[in-house]
MARKOL-519432 format. One record per residue (C-alpha): residue number from 0; residue in three letters; chain; z, y, x negated. Coordinates in nm, 2 decimals, always signed. Last residue first. Layout:
BEGIN
vexpa n NUM, res ala, chain A, Z Z, Y Y, X X $
...
// end
This chain:
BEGIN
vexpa n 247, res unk, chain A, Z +15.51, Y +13.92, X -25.59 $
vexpa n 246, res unk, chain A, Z +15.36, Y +13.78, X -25.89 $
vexpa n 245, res unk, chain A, Z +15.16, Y +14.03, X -26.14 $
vexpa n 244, res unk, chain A, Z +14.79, Y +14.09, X -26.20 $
vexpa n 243, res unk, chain A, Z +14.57, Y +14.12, X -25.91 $
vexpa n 242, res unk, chain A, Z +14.35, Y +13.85, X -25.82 $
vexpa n 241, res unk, chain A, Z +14.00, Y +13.96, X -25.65 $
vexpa n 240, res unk, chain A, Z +13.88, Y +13.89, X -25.31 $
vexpa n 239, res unk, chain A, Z +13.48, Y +13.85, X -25.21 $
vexpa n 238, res unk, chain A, Z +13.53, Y +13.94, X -24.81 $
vexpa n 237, res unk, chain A, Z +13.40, Y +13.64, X -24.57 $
vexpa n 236, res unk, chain A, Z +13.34, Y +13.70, X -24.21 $
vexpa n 235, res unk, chain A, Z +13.32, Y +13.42, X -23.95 $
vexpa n 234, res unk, chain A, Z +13.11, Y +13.53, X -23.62 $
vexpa n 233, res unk, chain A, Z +13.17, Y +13.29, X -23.37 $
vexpa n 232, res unk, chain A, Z +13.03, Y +13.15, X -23.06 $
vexpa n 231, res unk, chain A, Z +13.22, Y +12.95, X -22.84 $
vexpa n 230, res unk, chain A, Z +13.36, Y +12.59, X -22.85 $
vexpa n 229, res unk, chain A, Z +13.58, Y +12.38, X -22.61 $
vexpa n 228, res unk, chain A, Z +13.55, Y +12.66, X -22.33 $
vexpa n 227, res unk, chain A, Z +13.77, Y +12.90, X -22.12 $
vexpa n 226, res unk, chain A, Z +13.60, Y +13.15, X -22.31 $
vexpa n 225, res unk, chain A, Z +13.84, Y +13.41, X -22.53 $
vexpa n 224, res unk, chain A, Z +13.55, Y +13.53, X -22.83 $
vexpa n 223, res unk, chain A, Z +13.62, Y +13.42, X -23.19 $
vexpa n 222, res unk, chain A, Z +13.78, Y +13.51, X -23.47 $
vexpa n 221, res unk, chain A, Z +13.72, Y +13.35, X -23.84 $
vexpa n 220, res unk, chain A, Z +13.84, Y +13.63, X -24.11 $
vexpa n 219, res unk, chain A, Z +13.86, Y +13.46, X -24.44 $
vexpa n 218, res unk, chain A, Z +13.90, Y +13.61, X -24.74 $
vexpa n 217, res unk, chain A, Z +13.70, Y +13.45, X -25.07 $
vexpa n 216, res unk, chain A, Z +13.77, Y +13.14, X -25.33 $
vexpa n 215, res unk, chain A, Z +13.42, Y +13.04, X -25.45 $
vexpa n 214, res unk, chain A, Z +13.11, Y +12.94, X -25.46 $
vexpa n 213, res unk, chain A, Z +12.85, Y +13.24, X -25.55 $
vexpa n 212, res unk, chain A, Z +12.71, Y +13.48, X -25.23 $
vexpa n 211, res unk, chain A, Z +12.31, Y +13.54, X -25.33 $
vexpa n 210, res unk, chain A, Z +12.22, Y +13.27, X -25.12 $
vexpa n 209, res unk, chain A, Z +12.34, Y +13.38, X -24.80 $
vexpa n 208, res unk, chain A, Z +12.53, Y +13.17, X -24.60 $
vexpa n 207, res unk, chain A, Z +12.45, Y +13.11, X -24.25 $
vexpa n 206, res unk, chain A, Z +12.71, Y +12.86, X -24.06 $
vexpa n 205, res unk, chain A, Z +12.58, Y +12.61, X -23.82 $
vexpa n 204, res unk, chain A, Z +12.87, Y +12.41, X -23.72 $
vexpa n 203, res unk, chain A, Z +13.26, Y +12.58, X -23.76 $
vexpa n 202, res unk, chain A, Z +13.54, Y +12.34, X -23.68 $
vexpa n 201, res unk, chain A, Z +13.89, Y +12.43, X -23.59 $
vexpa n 200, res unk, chain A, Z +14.25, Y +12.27, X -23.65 $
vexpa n 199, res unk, chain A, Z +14.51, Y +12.36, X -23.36 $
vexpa n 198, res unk, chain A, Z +14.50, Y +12.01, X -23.26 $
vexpa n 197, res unk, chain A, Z +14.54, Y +11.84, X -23.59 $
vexpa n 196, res unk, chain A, Z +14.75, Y +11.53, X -23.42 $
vexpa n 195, res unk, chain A, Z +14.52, Y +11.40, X -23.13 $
vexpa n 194, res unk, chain A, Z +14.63, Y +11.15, X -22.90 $
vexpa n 193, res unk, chain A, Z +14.49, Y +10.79, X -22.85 $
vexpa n 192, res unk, chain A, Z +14.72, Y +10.61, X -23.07 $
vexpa n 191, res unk, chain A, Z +14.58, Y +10.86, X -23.37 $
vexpa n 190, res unk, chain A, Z +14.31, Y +11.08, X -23.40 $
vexpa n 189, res unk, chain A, Z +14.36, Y +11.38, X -23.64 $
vexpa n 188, res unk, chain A, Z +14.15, Y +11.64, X -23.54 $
vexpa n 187, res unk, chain A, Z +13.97, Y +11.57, X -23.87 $
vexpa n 186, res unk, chain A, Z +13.93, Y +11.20, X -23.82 $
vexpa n 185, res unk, chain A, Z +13.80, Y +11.22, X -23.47 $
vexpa n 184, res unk, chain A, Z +13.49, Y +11.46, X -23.57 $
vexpa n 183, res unk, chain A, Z +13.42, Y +11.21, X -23.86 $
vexpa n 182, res unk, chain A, Z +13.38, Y +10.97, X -23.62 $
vexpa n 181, res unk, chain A, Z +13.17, Y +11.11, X -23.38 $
vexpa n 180, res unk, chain A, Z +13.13, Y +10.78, X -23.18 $
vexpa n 179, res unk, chain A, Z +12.88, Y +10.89, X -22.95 $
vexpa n 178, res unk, chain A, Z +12.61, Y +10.64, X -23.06 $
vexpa n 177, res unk, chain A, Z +12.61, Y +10.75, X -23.41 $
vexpa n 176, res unk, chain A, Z +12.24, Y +10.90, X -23.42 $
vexpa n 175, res unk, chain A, Z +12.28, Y +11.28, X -23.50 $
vexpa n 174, res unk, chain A, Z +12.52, Y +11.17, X -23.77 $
vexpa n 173, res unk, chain A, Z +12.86, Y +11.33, X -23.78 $
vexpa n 172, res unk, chain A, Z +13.00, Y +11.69, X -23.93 $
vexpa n 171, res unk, chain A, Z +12.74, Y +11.85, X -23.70 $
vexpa n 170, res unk, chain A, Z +12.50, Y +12.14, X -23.66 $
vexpa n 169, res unk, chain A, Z +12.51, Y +12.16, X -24.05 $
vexpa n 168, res unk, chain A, Z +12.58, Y +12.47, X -24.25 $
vexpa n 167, res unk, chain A, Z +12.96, Y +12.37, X -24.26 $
vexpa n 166, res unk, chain A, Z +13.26, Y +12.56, X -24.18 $
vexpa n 165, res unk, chain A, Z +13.60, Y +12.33, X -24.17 $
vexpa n 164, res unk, chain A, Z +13.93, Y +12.50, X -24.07 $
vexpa n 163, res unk, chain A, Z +14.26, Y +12.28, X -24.14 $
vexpa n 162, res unk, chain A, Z +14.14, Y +12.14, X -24.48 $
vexpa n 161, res unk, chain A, Z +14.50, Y +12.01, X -24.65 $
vexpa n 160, res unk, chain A, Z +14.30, Y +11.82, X -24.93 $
vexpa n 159, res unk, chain A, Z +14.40, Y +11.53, X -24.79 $
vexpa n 158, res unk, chain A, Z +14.22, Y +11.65, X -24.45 $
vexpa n 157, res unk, chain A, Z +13.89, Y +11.69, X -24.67 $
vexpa n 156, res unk, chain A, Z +13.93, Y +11.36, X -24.80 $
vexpa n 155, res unk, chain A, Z +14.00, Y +11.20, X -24.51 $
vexpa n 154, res unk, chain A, Z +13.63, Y +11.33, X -24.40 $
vexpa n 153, res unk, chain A, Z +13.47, Y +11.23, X -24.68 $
vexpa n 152, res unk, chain A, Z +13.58, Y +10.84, X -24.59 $
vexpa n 151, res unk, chain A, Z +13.43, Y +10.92, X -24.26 $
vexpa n 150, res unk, chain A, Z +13.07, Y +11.06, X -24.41 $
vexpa n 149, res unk, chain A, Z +13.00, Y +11.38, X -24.36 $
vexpa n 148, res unk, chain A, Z +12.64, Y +11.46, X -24.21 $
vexpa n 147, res unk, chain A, Z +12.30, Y +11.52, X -24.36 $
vexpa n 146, res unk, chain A, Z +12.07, Y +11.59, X -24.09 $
vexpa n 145, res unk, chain A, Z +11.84, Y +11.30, X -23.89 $
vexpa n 144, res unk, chain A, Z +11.55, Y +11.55, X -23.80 $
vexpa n 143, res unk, chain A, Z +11.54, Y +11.45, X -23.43 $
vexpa n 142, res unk, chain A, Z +11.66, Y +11.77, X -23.31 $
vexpa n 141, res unk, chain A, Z +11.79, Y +11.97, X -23.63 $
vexpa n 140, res unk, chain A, Z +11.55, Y +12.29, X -23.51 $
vexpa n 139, res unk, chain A, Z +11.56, Y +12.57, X -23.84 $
vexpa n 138, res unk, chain A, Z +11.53, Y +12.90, X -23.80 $
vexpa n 137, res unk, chain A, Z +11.74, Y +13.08, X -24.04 $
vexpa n 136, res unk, chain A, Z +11.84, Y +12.72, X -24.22 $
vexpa n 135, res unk, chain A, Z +11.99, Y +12.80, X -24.55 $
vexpa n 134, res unk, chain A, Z +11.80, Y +12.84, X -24.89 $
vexpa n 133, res unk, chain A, Z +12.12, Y +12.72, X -25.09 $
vexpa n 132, res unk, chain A, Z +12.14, Y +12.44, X -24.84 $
vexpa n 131, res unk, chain A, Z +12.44, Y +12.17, X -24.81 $
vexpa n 130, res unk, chain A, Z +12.71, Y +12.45, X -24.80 $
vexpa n 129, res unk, chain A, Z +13.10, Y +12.37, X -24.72 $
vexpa n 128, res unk, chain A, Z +13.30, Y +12.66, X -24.61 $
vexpa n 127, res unk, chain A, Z +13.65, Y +12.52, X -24.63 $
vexpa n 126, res unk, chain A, Z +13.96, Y +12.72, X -24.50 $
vexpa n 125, res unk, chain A, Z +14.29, Y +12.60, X -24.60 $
vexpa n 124, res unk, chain A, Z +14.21, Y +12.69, X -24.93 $
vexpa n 123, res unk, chain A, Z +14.06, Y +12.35, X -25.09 $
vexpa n 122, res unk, chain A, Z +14.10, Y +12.13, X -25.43 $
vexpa n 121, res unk, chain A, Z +13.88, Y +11.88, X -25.61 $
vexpa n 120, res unk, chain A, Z +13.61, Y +12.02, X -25.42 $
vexpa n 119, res unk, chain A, Z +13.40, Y +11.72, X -25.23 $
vexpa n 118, res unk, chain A, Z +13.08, Y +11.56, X -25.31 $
vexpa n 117, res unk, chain A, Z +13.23, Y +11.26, X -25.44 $
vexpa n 116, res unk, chain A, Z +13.39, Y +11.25, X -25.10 $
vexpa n 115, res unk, chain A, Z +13.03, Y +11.18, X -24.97 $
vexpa n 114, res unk, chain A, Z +12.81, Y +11.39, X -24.77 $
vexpa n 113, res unk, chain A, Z +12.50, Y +11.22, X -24.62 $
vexpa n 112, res unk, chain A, Z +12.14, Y +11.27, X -24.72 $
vexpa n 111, res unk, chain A, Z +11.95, Y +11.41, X -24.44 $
vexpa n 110, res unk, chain A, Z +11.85, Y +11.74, X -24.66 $
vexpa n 109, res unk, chain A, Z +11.86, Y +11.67, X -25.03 $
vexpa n 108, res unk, chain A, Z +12.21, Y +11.79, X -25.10 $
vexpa n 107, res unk, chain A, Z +12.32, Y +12.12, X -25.32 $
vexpa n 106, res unk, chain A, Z +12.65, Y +12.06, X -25.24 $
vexpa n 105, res unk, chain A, Z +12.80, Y +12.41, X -25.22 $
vexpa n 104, res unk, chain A, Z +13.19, Y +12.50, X -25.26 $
vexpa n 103, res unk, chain A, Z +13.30, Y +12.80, X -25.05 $
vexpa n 102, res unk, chain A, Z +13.68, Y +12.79, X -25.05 $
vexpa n 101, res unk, chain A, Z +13.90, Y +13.01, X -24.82 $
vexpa n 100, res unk, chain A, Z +14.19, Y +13.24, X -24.80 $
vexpa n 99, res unk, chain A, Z +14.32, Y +13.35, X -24.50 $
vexpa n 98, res unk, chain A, Z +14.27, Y +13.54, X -24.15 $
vexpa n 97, res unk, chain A, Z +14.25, Y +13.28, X -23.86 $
vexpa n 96, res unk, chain A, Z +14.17, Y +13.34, X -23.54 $
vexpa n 95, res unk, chain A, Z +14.40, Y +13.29, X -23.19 $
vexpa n 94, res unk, chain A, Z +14.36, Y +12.85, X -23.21 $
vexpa n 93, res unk, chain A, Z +14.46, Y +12.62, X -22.91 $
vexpa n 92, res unk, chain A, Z +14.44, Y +12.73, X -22.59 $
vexpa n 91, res unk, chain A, Z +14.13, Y +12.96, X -22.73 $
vexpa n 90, res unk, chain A, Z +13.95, Y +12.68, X -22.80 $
vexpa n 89, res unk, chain A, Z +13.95, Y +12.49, X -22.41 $
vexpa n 88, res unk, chain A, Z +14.07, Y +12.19, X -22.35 $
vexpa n 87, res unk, chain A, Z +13.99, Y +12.05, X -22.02 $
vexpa n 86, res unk, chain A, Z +14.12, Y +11.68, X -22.05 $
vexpa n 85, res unk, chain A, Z +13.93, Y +11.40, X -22.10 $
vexpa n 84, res unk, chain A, Z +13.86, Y +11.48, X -22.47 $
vexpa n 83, res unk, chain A, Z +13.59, Y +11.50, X -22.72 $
vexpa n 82, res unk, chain A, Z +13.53, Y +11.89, X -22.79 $
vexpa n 81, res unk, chain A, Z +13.87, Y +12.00, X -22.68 $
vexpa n 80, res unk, chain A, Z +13.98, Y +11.90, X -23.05 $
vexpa n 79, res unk, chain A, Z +13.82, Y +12.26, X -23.10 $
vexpa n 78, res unk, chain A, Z +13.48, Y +12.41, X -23.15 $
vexpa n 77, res unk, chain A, Z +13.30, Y +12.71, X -23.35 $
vexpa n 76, res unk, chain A, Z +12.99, Y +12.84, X -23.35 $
vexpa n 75, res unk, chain A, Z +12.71, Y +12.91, X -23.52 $
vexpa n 74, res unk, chain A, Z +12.36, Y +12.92, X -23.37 $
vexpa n 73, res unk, chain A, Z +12.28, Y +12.72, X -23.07 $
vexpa n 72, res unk, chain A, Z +12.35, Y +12.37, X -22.93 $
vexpa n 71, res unk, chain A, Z +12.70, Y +12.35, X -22.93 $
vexpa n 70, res unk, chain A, Z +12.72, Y +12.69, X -22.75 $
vexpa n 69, res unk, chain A, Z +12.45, Y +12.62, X -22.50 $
vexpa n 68, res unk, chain A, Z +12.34, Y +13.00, X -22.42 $
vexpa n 67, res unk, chain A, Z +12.16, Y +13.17, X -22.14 $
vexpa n 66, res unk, chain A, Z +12.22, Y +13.60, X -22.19 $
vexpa n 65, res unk, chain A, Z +12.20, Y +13.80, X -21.89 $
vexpa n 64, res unk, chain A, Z +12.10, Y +14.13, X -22.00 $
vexpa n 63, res unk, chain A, Z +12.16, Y +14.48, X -21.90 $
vexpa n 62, res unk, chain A, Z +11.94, Y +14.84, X -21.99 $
vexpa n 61, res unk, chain A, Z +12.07, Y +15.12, X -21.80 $
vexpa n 60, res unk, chain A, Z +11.92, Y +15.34, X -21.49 $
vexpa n 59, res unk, chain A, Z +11.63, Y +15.08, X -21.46 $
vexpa n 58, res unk, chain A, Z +11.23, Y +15.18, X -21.40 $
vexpa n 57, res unk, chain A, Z +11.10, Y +14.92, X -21.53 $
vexpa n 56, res unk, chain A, Z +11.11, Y +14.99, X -21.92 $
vexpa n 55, res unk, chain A, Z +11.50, Y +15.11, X -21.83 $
vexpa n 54, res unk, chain A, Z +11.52, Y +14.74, X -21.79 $
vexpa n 53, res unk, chain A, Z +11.82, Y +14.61, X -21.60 $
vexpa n 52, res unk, chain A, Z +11.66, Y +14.65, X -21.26 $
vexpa n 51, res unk, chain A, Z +11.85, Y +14.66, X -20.97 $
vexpa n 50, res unk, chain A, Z +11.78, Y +14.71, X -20.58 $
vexpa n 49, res unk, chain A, Z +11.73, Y +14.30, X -20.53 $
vexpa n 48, res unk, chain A, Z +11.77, Y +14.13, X -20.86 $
vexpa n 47, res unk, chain A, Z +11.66, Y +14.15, X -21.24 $
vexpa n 46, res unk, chain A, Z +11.84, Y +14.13, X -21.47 $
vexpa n 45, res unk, chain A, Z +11.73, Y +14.20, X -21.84 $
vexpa n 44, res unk, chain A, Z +11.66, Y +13.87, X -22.01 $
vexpa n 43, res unk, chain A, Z +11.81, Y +13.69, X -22.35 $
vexpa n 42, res unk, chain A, Z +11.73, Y +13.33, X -22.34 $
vexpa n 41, res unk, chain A, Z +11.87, Y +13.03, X -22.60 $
vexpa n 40, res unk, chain A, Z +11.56, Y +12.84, X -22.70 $
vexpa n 39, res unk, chain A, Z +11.56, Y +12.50, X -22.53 $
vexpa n 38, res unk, chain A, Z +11.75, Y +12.22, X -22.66 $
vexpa n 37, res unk, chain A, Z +11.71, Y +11.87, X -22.79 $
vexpa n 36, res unk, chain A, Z +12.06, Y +11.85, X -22.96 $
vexpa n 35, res unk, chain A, Z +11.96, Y +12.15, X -23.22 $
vexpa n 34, res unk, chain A, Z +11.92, Y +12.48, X -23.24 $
vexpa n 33, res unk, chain A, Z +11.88, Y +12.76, X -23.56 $
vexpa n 32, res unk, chain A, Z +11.80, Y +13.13, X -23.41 $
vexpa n 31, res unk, chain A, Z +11.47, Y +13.20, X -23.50 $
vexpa n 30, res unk, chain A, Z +11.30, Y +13.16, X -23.19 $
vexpa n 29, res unk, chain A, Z +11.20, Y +13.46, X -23.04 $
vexpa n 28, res unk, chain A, Z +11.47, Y +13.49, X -22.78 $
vexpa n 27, res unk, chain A, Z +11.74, Y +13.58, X -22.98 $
vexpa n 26, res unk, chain A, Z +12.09, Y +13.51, X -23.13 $
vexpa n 25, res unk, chain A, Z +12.15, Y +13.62, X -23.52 $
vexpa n 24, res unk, chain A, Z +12.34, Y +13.32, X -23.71 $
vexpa n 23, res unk, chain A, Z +12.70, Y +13.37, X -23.79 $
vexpa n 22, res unk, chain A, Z +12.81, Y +13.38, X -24.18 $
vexpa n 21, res unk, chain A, Z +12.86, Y +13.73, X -24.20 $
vexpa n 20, res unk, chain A, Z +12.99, Y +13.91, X -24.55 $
vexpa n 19, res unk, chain A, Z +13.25, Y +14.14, X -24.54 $
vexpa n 18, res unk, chain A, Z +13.23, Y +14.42, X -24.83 $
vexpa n 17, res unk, chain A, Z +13.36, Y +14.70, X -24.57 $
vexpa n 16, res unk, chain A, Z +13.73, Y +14.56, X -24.58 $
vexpa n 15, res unk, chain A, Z +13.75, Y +14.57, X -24.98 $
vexpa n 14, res unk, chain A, Z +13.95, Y +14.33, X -25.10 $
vexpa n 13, res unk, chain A, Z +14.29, Y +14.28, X -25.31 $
vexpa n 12, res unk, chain A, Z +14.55, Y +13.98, X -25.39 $
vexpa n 11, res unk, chain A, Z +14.88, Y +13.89, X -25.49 $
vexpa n 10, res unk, chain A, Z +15.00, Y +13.58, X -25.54 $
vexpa n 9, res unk, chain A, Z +15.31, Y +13.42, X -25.39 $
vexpa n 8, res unk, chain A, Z +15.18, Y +13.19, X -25.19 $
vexpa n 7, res unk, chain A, Z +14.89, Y +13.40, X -25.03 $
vexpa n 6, res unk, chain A, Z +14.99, Y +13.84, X -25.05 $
vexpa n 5, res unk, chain A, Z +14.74, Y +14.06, X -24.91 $
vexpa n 4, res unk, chain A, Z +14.55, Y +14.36, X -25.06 $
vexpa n 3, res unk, chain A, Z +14.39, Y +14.61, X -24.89 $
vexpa n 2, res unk, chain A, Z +14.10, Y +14.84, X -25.03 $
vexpa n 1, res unk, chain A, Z +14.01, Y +15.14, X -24.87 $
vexpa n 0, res unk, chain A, Z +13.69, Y +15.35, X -25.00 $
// end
């Protein structure tokens, strides 16, 4: 069994690469992957067109799908400052993955109550999963279920605490009725003058976190596919990590 160890401001540390943990939602047809902004399910279909079947059930050589997705809208994923601009910028411009140390730190909020910074970890990683729901939401639809959200002043509190990747159980960080403000969004990336500061920071909406994984500090690996897109799908893994004695 290999175990790797990595070395964060001058303390040594070791995991286990096959004791990952996923925080990305399954994607299907049957309706249990989490949605929200007033969608339809996401579709997974063999193609069909003239001469070609990609169902092996119908008489196809190979099975192939054509898979309909609304990355906002559907399962976890994870979006850049590209999100509310003008111009066309897409994730992968600005962020190539992160591998670090994070902080999971759960809330244990009544559901469409809003985050506060009393709430908040008294210190971060640079990575913050935060997790409103110990029992999660496998197949949840947020449309027009007013979710919890992070309130502005929250929101400078998790930039104080030097927060460049935010993961968060929620299908947004603002209220699903704000008007198209998205305040909290704005904060975050930093808006200032009419530019954006924090552009190579990332947010993460609609993590799944087991219950059985315990807050705490854990190994990051946050990648995500090269779309020429504002957000994409994503499929953060988390490694439990463990302090090994002696400074480097």
């Amino acid at each position: 069994m290999p175990i790797f160890s990595f070395i964060d401001k001058n303390k040594k540390f070791a995991y286990n690469p096959e004791d990952g943990i996923s925080l990305g939602h399954q994607l299907n047809n049957n309706g249990a992957t989490p949605k929200a902004w007033y969608s339809s399910n996401p579709s997974i279909n063999a193609i069909q067109q003239e001469g070609f079947s990609g169902d092996t059930r119908l008489g196809g050589s190979v099975n192939s799908n054509e898979i309909r997705i609304q990355p906002h809208n559907h399962g976890t994923h994870t979006e850049c400052y590209g999100h509310l601009t003008d111009a066309r910028v897409v994730l992968s411009d600005v962020f190539n993955g992160y591998l670090g140390l994070s902080s999971l730190h759960s809330l244990d909020l009544p559901y469409g109550k809003p985050i506060e910074e009393r709430h908040l970890p008294k210190t971060s990683h640079p990575a913050l999963i935060l997790r409103t729901s110990k029992d999660g939401f496998s197949a949840k639809d947020f449309s027009n279920s007013e979710p919890s959200y992070i309130t502005p002043k929250a929101m400078e509190g998790i930039v104080a605490l030097g927060v460049n990747h935010l993961l968060i159980d929620l299908p947004s960080v603002d209220p699903e009725f704000d008007d198209g403000k998205l305040v909290a969004h704005r904060i975050f990336w930093g808006y200032k003058n009419k530019a954006y500061n924090r552009t190579s920071c990332t947010i993460t909406e609609m993590v799944r976190i087991p219950k059985k994984i315990s807050d705490g500090a854990y190994l990051l690996n946050l990648q995500t596919v090269d779309w020429k897109t504002d957000a994409v799908p994503s499929n953060p893994i988390i490694y439990p990590i463990r302090k090994e004695l002696g400074e480097q």
